[in-house]
PDBQT receptor file of N, H, CA, C and O in Angstrom, charges set to zero:
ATOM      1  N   UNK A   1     -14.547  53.666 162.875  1.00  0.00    +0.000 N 
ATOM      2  CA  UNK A   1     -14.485  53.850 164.310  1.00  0.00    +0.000 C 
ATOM      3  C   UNK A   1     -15.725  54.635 164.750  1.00  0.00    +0.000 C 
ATOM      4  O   UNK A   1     -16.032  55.715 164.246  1.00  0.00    +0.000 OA
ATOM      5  N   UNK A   2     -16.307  54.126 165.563  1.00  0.00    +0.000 N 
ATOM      6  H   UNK A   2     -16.057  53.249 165.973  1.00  0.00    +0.000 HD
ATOM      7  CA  UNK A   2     -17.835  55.289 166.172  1.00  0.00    +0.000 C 
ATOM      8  C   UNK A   2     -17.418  55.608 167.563  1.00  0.00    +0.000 C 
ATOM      9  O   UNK A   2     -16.816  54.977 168.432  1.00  0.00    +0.000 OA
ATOM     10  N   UNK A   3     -18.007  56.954 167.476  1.00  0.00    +0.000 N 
ATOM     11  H   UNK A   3     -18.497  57.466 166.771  1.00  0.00    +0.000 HD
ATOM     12  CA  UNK A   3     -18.238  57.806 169.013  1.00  0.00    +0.000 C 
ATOM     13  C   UNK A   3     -18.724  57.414 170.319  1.00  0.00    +0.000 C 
ATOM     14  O   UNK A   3     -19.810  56.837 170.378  1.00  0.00    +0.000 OA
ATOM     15  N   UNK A   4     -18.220  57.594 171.129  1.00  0.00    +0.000 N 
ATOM     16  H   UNK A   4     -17.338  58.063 171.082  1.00  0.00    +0.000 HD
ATOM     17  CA  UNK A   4     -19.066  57.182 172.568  1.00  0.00    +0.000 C 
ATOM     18  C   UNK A   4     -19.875  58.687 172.987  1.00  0.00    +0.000 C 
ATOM     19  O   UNK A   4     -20.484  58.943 174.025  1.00  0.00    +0.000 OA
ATOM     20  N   UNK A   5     -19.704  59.321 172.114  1.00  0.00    +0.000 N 
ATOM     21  H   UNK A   5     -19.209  59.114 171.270  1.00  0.00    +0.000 HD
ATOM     22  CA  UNK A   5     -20.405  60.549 172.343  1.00  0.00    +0.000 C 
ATOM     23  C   UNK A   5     -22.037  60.495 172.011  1.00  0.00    +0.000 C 
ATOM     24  O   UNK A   5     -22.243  60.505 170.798  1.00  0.00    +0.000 OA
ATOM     25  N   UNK A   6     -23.129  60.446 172.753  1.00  0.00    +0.000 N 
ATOM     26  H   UNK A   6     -22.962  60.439 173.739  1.00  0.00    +0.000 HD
ATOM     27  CA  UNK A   6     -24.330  60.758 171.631  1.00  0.00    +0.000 C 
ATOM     28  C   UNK A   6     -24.811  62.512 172.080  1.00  0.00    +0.000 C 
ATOM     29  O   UNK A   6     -24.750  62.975 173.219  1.00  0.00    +0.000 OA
ATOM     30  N   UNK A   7     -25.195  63.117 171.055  1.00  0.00    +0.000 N 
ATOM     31  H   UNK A   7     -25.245  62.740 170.130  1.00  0.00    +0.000 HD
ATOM     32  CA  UNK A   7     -25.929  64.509 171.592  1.00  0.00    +0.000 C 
ATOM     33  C   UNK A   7     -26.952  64.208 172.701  1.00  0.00    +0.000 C 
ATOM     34  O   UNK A   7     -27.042  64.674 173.837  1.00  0.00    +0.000 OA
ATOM     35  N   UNK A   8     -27.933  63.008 171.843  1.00  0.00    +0.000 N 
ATOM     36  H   UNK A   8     -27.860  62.629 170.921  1.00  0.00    +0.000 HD
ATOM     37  CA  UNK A   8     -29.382  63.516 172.722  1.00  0.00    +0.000 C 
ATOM     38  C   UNK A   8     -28.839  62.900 174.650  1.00  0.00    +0.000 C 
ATOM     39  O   UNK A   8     -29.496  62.552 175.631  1.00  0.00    +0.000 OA
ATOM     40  N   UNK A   9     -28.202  62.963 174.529  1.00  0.00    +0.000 N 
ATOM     41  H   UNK A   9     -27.669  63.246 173.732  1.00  0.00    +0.000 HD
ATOM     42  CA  UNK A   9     -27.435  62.209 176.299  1.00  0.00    +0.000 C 
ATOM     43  C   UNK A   9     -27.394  63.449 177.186  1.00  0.00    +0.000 C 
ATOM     44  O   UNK A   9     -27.273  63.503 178.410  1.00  0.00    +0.000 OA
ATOM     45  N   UNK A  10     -27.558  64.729 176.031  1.00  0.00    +0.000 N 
ATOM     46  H   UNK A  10     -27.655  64.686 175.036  1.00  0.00    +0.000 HD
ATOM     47  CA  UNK A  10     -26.977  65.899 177.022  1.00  0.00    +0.000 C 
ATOM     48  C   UNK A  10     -28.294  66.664 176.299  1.00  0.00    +0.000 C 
ATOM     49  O   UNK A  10     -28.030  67.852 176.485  1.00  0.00    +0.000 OA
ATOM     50  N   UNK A  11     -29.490  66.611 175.620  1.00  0.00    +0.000 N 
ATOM     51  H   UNK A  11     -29.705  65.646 175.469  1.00  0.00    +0.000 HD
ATOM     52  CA  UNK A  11     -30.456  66.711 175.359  1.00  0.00    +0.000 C 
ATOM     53  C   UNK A  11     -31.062  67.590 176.445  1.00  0.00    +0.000 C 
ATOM     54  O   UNK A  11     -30.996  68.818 176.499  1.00  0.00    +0.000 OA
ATOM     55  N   UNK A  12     -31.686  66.738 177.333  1.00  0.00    +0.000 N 
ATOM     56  H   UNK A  12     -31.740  65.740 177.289  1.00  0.00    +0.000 HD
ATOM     57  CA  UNK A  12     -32.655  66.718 178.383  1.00  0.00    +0.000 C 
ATOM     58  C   UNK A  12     -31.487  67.958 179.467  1.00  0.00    +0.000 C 
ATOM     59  O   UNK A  12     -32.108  67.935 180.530  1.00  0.00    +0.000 OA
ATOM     60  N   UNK A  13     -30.604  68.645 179.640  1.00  0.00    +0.000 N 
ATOM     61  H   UNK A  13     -30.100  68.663 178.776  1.00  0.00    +0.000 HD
ATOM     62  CA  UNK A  13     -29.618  69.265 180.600  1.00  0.00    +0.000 C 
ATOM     63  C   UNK A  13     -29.282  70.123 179.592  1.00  0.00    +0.000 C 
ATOM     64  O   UNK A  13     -28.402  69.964 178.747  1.00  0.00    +0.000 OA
ATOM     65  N   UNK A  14     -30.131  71.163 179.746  1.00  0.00    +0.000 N 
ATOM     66  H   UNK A  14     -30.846  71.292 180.433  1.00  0.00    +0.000 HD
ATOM     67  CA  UNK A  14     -29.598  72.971 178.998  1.00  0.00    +0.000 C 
ATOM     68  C   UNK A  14     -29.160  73.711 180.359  1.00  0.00    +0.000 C 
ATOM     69  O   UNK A  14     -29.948  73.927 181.280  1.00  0.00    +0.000 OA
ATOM     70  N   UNK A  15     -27.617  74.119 180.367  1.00  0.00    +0.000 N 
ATOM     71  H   UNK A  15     -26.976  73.944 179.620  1.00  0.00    +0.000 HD
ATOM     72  CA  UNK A  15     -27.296  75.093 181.382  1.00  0.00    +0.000 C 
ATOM     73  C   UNK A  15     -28.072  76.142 180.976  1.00  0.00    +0.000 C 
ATOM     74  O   UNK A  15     -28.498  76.295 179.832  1.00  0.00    +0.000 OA
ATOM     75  N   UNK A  16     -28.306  77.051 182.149  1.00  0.00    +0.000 N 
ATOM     76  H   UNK A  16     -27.960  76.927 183.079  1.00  0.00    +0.000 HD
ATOM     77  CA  UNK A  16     -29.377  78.263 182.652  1.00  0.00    +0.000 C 
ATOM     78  C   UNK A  16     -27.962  79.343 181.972  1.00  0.00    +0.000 C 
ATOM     79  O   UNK A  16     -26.748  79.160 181.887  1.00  0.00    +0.000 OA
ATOM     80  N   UNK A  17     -28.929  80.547 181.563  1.00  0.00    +0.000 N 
ATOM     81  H   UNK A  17     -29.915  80.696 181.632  1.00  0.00    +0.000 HD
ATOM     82  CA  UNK A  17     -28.132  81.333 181.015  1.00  0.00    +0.000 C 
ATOM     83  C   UNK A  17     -27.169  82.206 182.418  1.00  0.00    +0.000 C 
ATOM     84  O   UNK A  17     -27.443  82.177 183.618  1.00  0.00    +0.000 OA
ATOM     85  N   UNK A  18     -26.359  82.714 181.934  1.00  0.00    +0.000 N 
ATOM     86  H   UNK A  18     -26.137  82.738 180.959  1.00  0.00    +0.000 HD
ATOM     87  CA  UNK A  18     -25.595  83.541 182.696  1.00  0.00    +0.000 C 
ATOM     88  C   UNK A  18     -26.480  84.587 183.546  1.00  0.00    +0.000 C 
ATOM     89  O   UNK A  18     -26.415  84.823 184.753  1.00  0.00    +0.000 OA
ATOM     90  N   UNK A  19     -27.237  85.087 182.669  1.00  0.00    +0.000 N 
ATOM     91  H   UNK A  19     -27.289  84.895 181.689  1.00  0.00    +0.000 HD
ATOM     92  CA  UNK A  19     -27.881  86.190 183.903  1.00  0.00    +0.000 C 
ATOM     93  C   UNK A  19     -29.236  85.576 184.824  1.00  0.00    +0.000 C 
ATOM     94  O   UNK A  19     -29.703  86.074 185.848  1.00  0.00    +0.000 OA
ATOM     95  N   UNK A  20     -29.680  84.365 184.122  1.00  0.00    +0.000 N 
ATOM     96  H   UNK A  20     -29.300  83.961 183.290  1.00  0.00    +0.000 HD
ATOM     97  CA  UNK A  20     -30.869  83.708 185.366  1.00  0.00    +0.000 C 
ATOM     98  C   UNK A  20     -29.345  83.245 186.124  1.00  0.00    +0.000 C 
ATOM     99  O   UNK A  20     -28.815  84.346 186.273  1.00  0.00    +0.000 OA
ATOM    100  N   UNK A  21     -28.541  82.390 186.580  1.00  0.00    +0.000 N 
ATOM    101  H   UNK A  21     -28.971  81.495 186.459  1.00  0.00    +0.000 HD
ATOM    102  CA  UNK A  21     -27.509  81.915 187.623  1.00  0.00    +0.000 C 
ATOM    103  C   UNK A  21     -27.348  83.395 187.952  1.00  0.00    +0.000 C 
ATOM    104  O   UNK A  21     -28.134  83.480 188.895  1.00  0.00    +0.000 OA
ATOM    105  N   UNK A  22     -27.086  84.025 187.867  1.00  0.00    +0.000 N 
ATOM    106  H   UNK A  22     -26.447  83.956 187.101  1.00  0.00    +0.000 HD
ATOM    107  CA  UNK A  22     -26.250  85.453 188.068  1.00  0.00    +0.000 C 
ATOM    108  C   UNK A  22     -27.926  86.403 188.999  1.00  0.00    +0.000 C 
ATOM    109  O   UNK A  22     -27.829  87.134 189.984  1.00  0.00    +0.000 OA
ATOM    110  N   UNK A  23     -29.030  86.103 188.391  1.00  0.00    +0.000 N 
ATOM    111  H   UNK A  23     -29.109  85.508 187.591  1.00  0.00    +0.000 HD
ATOM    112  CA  UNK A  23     -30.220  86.167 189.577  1.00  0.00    +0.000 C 
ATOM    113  C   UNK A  23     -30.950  85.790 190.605  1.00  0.00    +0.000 C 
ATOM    114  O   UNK A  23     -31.698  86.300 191.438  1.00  0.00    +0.000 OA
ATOM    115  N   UNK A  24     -30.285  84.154 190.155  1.00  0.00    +0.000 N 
ATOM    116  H   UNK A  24     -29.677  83.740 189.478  1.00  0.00    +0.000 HD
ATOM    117  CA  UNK A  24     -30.902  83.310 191.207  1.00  0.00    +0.000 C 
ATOM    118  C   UNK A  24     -29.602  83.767 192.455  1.00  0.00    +0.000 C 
ATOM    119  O   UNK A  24     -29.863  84.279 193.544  1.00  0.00    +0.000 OA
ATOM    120  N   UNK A  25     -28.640  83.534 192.110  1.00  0.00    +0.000 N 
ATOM    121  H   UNK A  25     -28.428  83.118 191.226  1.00  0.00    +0.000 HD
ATOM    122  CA  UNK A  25     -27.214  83.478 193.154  1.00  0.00    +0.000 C 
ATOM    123  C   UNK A  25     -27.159  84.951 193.711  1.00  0.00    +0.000 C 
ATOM    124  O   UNK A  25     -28.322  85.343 193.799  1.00  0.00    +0.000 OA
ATOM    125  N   UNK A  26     -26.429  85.755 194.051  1.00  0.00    +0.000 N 
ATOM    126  H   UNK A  26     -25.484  85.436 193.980  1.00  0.00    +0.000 HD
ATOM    127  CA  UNK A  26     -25.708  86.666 194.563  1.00  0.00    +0.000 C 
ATOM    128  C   UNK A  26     -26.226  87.640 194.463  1.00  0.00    +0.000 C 
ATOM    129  O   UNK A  26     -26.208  88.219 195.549  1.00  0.00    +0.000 OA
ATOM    130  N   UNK A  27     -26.942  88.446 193.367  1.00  0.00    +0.000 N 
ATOM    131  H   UNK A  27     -26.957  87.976 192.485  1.00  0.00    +0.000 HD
ATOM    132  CA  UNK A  27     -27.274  89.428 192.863  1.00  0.00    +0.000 C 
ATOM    133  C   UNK A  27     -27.585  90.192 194.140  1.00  0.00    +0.000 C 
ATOM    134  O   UNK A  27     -26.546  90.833 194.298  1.00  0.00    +0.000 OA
ATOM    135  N   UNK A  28     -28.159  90.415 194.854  1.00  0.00    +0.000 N 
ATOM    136  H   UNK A  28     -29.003  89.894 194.726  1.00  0.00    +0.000 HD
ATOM    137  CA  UNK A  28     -28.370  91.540 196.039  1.00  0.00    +0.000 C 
ATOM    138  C   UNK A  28     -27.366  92.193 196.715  1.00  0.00    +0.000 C 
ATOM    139  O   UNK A  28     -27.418  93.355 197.116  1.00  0.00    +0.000 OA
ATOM    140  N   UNK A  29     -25.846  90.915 196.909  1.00  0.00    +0.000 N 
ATOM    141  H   UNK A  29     -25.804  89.970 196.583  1.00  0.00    +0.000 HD
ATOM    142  CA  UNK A  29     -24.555  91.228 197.054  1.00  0.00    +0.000 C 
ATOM    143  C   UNK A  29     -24.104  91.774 196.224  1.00  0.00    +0.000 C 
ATOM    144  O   UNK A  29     -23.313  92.602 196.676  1.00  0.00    +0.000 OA
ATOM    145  N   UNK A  30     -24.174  91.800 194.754  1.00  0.00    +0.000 N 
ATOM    146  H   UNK A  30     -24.816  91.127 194.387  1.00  0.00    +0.000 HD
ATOM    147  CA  UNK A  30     -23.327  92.488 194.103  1.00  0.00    +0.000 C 
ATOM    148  C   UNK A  30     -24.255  93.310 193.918  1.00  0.00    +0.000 C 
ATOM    149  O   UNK A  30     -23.911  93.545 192.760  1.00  0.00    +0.000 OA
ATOM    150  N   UNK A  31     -24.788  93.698 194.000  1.00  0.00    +0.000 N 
ATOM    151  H   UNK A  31     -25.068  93.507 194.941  1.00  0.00    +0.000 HD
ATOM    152  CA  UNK A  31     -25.276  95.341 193.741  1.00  0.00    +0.000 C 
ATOM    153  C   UNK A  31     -25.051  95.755 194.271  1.00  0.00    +0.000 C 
ATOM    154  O   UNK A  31     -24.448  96.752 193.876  1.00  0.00    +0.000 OA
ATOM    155  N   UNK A  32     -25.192  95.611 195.801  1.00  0.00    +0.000 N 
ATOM    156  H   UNK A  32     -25.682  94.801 196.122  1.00  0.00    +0.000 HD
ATOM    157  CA  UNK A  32     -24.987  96.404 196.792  1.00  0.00    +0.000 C 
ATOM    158  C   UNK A  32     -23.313  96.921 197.033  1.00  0.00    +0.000 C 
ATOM    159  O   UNK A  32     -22.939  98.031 197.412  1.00  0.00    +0.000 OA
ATOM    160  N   UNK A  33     -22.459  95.708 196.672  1.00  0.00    +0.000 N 
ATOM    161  H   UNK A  33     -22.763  94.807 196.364  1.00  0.00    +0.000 HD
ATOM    162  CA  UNK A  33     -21.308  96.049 196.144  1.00  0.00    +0.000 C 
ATOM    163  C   UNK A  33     -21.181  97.248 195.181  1.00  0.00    +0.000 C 
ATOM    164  O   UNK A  33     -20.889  98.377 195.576  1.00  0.00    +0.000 OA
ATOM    165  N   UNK A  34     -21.393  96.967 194.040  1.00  0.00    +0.000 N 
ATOM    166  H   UNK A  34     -21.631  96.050 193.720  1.00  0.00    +0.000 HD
ATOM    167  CA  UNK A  34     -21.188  98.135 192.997  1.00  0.00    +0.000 C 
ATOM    168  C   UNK A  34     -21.762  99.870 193.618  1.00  0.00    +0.000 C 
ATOM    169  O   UNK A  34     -21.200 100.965 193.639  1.00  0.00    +0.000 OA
ATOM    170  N   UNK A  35     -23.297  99.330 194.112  1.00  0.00    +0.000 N 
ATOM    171  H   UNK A  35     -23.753  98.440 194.095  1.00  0.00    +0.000 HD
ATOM    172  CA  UNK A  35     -23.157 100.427 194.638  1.00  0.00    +0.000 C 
ATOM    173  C   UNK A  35     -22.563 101.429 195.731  1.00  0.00    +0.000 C 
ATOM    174  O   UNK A  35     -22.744 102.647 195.699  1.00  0.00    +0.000 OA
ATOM    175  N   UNK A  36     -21.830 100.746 196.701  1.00  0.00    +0.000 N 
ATOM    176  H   UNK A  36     -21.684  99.757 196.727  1.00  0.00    +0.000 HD
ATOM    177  CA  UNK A  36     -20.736 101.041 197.362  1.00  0.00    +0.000 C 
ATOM    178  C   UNK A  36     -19.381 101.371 196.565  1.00  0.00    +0.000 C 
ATOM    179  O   UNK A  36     -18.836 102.459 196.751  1.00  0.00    +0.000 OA
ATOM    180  N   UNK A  37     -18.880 100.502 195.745  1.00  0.00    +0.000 N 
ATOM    181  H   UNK A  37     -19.322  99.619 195.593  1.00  0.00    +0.000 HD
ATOM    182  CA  UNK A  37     -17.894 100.913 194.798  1.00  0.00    +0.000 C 
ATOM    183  C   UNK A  37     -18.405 102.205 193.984  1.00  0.00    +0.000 C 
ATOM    184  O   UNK A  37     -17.588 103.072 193.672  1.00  0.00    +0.000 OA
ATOM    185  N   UNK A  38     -19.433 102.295 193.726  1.00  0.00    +0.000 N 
ATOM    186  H   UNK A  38     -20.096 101.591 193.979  1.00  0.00    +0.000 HD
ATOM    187  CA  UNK A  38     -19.603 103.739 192.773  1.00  0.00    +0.000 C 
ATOM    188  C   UNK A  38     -19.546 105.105 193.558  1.00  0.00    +0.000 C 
ATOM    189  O   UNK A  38     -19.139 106.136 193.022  1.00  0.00    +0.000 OA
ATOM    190  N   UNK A  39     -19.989 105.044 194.883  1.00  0.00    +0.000 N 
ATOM    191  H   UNK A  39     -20.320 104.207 195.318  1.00  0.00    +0.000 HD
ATOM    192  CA  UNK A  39     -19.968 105.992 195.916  1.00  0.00    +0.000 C 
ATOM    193  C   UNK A  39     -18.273 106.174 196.217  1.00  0.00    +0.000 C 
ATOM    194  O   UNK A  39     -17.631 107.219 196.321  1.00  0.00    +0.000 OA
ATOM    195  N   UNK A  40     -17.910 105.060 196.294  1.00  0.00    +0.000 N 
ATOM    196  H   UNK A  40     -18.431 104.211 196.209  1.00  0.00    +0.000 HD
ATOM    197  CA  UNK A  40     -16.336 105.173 197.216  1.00  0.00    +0.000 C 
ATOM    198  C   UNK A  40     -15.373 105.619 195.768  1.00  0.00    +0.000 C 
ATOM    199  O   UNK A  40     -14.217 106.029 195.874  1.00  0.00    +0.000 OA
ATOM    200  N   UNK A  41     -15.955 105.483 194.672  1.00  0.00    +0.000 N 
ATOM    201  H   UNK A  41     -16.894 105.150 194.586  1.00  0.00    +0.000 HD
ATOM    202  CA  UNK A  41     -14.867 106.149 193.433  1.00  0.00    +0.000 C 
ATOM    203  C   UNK A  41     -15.508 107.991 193.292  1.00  0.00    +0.000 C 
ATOM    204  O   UNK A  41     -14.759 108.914 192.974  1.00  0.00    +0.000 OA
ATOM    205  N   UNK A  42     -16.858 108.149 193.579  1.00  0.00    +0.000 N 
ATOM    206  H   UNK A  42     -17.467 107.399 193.837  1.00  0.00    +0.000 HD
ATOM    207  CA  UNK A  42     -17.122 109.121 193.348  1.00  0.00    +0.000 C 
ATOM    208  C   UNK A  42     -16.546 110.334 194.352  1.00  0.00    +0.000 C 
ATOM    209  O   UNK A  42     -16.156 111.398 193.874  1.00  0.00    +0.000 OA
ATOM    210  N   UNK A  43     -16.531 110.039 195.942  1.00  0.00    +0.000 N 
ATOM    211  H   UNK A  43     -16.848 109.174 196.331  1.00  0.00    +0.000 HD
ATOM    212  CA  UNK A  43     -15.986 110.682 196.695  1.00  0.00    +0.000 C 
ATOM    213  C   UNK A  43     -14.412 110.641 196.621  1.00  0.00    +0.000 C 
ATOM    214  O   UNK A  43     -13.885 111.698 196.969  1.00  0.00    +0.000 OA
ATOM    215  N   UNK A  44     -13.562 109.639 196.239  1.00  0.00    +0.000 N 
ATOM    216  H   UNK A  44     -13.989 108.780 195.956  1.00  0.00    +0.000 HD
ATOM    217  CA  UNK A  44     -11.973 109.852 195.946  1.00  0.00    +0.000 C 
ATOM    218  C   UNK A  44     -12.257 110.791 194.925  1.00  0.00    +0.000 C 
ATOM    219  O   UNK A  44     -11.918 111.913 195.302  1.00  0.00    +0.000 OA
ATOM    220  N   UNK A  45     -12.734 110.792 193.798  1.00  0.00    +0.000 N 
ATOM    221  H   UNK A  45     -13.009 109.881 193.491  1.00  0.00    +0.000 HD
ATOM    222  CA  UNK A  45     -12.366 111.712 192.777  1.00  0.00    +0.000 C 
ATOM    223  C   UNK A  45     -13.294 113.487 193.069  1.00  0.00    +0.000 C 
ATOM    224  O   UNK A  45     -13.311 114.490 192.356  1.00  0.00    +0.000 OA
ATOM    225  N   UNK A  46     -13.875 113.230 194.264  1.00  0.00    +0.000 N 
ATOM    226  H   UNK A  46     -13.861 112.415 194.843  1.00  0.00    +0.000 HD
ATOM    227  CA  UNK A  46     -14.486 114.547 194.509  1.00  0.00    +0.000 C 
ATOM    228  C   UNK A  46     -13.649 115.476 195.398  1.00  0.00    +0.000 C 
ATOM    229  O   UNK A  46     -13.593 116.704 195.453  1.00  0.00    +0.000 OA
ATOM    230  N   UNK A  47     -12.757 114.108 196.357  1.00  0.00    +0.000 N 
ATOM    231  H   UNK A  47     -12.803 113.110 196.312  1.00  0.00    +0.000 HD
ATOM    232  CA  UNK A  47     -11.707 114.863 197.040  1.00  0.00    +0.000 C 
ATOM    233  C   UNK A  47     -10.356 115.576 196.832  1.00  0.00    +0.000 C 
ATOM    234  O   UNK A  47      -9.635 116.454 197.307  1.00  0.00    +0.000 OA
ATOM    235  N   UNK A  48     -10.473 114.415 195.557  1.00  0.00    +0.000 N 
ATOM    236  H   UNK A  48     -11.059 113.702 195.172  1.00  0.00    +0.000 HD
ATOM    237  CA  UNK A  48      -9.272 114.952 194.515  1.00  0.00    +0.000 C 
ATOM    238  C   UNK A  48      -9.188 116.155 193.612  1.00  0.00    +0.000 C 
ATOM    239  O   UNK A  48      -8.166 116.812 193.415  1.00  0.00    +0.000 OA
ATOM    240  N   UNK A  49     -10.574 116.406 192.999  1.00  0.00    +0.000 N 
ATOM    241  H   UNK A  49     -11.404 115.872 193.159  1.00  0.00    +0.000 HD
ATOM    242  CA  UNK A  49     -10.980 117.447 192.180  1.00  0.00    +0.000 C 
ATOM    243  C   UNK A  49     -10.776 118.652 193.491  1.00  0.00    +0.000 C 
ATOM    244  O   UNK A  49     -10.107 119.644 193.201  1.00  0.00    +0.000 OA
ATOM    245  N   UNK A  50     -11.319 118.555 194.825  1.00  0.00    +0.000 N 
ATOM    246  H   UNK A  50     -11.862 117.749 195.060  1.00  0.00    +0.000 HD
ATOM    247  CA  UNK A  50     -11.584 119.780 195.825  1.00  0.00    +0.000 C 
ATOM    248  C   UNK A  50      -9.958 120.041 196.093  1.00  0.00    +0.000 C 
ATOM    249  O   UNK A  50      -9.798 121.261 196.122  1.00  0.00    +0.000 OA
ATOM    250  N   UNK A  51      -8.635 119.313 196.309  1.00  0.00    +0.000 N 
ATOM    251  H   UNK A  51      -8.765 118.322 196.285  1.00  0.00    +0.000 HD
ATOM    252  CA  UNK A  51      -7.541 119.419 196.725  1.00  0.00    +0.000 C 
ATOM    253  C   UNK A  51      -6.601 120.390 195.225  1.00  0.00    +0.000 C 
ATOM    254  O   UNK A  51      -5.562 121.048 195.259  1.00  0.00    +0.000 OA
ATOM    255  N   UNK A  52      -7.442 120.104 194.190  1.00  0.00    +0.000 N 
ATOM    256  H   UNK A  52      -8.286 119.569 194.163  1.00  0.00    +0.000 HD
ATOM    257  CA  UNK A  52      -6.726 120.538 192.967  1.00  0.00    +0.000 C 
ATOM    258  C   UNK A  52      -7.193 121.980 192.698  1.00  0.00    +0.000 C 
ATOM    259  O   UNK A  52      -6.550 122.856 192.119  1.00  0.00    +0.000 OA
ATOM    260  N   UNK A  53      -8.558 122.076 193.281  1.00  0.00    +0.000 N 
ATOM    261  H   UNK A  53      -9.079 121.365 193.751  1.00  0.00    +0.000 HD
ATOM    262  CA  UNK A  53      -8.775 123.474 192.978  1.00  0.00    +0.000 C 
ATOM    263  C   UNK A  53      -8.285 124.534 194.091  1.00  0.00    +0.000 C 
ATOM    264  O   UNK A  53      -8.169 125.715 193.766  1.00  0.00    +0.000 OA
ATOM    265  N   UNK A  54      -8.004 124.120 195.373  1.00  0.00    +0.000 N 
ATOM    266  H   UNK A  54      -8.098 123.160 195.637  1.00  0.00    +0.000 HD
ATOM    267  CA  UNK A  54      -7.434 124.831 196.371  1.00  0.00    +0.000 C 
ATOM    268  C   UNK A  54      -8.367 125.645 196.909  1.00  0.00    +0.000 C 
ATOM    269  O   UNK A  54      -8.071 126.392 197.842  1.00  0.00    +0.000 OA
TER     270      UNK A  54
């Protein structure tokens, strides 16, 4: 029985690694995300630390 599969068919089409898609796409959004998320965890836990010490 033979394959209808051949390799070299998918030869010429290498997906782009995760972090070129991940540079070409969004990246300015998610940083800017994270860096909002790192601010908004740092001030809960600064308000929390200030309420604990009294």
């Amino acid at each position: 029985m033979t394959s209808a599969y051949s390799g070299s068919a998918q030869a010429g089409r290498t997906k782009p690694s995760l972090w070129k898609r991940f540079m070409r796409g969004r990246s300015l959004t998610y940083t800017v995300l994270a860096v909002v998320g790192l601010a908004w965890i740092f001030a809960v836990i600064w308000m929390a630390l200030g309420s604990i010490k009294g």
